[in-house]
C-alpha positions in Angstrom: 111.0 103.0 104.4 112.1 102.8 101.0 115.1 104.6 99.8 115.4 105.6 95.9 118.5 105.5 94.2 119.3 106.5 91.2 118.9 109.6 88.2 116.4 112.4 87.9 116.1 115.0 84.7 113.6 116.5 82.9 112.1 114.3 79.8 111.7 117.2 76.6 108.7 116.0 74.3 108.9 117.5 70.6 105.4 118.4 70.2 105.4 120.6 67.4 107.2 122.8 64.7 107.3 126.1 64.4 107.6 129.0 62.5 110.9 129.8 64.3 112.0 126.3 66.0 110.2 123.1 67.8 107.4 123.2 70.5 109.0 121.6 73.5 107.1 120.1 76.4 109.2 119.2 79.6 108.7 117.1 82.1 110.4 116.0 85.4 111.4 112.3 85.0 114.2 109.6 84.9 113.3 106.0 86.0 114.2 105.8 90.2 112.6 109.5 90.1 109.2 108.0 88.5 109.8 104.9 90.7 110.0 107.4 94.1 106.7 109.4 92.8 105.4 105.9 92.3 105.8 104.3 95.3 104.5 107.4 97.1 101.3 107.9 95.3 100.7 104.0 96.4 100.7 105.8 99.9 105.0 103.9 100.9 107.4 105.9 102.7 110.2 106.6 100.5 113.2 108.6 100.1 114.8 109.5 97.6 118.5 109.6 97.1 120.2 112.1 94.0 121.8 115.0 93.6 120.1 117.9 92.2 121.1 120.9 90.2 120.3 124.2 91.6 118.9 125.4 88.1 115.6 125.9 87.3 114.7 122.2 86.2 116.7 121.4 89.5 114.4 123.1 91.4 111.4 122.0 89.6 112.2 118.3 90.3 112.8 119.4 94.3 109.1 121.2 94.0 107.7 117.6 92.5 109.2 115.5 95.4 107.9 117.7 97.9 104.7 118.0 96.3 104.2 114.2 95.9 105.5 113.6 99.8 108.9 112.1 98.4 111.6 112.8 101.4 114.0 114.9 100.2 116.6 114.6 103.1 119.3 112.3 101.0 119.5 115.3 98.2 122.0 117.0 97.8 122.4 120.1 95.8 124.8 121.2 93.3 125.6 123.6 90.2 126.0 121.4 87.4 123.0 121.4 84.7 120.2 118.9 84.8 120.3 115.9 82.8 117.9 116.4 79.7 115.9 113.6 77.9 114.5 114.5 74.4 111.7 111.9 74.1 110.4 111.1 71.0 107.1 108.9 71.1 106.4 106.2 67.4 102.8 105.4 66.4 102.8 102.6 68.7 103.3 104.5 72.2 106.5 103.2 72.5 109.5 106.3 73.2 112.9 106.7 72.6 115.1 108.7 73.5 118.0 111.1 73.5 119.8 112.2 76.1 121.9 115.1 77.4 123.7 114.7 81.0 127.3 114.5 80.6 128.8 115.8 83.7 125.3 116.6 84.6 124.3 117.5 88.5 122.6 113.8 89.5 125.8 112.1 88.2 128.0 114.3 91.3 127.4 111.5 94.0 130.6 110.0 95.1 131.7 107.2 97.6 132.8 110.0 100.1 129.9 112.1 99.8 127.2 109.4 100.3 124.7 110.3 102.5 123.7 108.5 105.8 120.5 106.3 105.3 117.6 106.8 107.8 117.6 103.9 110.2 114.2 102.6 109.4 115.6 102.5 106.0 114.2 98.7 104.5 114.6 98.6 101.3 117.1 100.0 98.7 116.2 100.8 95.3 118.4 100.9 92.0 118.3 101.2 88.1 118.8 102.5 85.1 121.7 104.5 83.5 122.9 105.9 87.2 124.4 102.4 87.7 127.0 102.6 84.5 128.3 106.8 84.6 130.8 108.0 86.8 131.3 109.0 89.6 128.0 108.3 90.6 128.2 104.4 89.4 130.8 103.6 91.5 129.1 105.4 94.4 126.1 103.5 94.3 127.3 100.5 93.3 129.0 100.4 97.0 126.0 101.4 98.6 124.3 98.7 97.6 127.3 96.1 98.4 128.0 97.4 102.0 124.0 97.4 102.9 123.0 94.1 101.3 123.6 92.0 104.7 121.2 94.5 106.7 118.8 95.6 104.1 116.8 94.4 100.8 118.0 95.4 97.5 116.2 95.3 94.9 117.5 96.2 91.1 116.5 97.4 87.2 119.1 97.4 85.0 116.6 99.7 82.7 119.3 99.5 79.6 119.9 102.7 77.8 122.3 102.3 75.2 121.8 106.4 73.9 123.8 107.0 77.3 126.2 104.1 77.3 126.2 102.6 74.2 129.0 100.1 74.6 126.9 96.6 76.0 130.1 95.7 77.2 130.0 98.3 79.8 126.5 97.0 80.6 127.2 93.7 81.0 129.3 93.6 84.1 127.4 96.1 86.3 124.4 94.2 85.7 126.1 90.8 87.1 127.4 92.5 89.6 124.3 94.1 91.1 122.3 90.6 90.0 124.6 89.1 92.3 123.7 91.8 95.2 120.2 92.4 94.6 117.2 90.5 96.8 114.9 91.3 93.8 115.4 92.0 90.3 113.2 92.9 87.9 113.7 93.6 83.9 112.3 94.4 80.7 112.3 91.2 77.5 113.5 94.5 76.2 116.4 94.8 78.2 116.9 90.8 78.2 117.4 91.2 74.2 119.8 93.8 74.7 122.1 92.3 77.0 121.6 88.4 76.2 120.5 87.9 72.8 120.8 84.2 72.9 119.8 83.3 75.8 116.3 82.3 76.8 114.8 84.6 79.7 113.9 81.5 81.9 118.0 81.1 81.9 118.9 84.1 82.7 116.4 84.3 86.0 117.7 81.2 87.2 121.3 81.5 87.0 120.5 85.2 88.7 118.6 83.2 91.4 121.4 80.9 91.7 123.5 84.0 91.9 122.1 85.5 94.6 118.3 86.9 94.0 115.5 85.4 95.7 112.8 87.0 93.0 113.1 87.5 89.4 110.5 89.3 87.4 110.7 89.9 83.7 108.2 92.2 82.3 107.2 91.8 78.7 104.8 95.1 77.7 101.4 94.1 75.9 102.3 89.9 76.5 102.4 89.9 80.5 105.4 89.1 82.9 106.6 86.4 84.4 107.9 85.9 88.0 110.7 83.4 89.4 111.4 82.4 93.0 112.0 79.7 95.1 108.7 78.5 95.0 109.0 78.4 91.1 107.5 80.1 88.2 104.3 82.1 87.5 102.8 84.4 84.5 99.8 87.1 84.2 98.5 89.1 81.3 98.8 92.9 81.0 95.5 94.3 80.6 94.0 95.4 77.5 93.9 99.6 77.6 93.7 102.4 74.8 97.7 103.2 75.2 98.5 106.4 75.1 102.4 105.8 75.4 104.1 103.4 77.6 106.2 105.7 79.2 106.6 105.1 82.8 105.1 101.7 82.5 108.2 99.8 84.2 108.5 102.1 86.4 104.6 102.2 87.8 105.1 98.3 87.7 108.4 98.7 90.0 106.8 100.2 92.8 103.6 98.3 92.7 105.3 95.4 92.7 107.1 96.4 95.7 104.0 98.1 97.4 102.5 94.4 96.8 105.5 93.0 99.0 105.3 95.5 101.6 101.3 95.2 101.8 101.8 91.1 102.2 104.6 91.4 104.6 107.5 90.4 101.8 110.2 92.3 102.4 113.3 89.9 103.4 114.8 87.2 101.8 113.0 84.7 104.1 109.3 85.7 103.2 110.5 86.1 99.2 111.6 82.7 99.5 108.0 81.8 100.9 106.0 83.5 98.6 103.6 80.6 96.6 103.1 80.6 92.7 99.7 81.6 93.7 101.1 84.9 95.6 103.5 85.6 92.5 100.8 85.3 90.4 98.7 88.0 92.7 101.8 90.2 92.7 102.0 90.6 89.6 98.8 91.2 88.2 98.3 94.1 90.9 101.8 95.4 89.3 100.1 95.1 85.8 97.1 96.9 86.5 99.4 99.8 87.7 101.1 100.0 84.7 98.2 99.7 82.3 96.8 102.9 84.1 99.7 104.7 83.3 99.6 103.4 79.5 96.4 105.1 79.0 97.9 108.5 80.5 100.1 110.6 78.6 103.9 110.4 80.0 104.6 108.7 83.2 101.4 109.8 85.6 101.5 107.0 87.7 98.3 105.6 89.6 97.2 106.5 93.5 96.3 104.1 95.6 93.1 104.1 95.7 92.9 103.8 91.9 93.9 100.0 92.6 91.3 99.2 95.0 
């Protein structure tokens, strides 16, 4: 069983003017939410763990779990609004974005009010803004510390400055939860972000030295590149008409970690065993994921059997 951690709002495309305002097109979304869908659609067990507004969007995001088999047992409900993400997509595919969640419902998690994981629970997962806003941060921050000994962890900083814009905040969560998680994987993106002068290769080693037993860094169009034990291995993205790259590190997120549950990877000792040759493997089955989603507009991730 995998368990989900992390945000969940509603991404708001611009399509269009108007005579009287802007043609909006929402969407349920927010990176551990995509990464839950994801893993699900690649046929994994998974849970996901967030609170939820009670509004309208809040019940559109419960009706998308459901719908997509997502267990929805470790959500709780509130009546604050749901976070919203205006996304604005450039002539390249790539987004950005702006968001609106202060005080929003799936930052209401606290240390106290954390729910009780399901005992075949295996793997947690956690990323993206959740990690850095309060109270939530703090809450999952010591989930993941009190269940490292007896579970894997496994970690994407996913770096949004537009909701914390102050890389000093960044900085420190992200060495912490390096240092707790099993597997970490993160954008060149992200890598620019928080170490601009450092080479990728040395900031996967000294998190390997830190703690992780798998490193992956993702680099869109260019490949990605795995570290591990058994040392260091690349694949290509493949080519696709890209219709917007939104999603793409999440679809490669789960794949990635439906690869290790498919091969029997799921502890430190069998990450520590993987070859070059099964990095290499892992990661191009994580590629082909995401490229599907590329060529899909917003973050439709693949089904399994679109990966035979």
């Amino acid at each position: 069983m995998f368990v989900v951690c992390g945000e969940a709002l509603m991404d708001v495309y611009v399509r269009d003017s108007t005579a009287t305002g802007l043609l909006l097109d929402a969407r349920v979304g927010g990176s551990p939410f995509n990464v839950a869908v994801g893993l699900a659609r690649l046929g994994q067990p998974v849970q996901f763990l967030c609170p939820l507004s009670q509004d309208v969007p809040g019940e559109r995001l419960m009706q998308t779990l459901r719908d997509e088999s997502v267990g929805t047992a470790l959500v709780a409900r509130n009546g604050a609004a749901t976070t919203l993400s205006v996304v604005s997509v450039g002539a390249t595919g790539v987004p950005s974005y702006a968001f609106h969640g202060h005080g929003a419902a799936d930052r209401q998690l606290t240390v106290d009010t954390l729910p009780e994981l399901p005992a075949d629970t295996r793997v947690l997962q956690f990323g993206s803004y959740a990690l850095v806003v309060e109270p939530v941060g703090s809450a999952l921050r010591h989930l993941a510390a009190r269940e490292r000994p007896n579970r894997l962890i496994a970690y994407d900083p996913n770096v949004r400055l537009n909701v914390e814009p102050n890389v000093a905040r960044w900085l420190p969560i992200v060495q912490e939860m390096t240092q707790l998680a099993h597997i970490v994987k993160v954008s060149d993106e992200d890598l620019g972000l928080l170490y601009p002068d450092e080479a990728p290769a040395v900031v996967a080693q000294r998190w390997l030295a830190g703690g992780a037993h798998l490193v992956v860094v993702t680099r869109g169009a260019t490949g990605s590149e795995a570290w591990a034990r058994a040392g260091h291995a690349t694949a290509q993205s493949l080519l696709v008409d890209v219709f917007d790259t939104v999603g793409a590190g999440d679809t490669f997120q789960g794949a990635m970690l439906t690869w290790l549950q498919e091969h029997d990877a799921l502890s430190p000792a069998k990450l520590d065993a993987l070859s070059v040759h099964d990095l290499s493997a892992m990661l191009r089955f994580a590629a082909r994921a995401a490229s599907i989603t590329c060529s899909r507009r917003g973050a439709d991730m693949p089904r399994r059997e679109e990966l035979q």
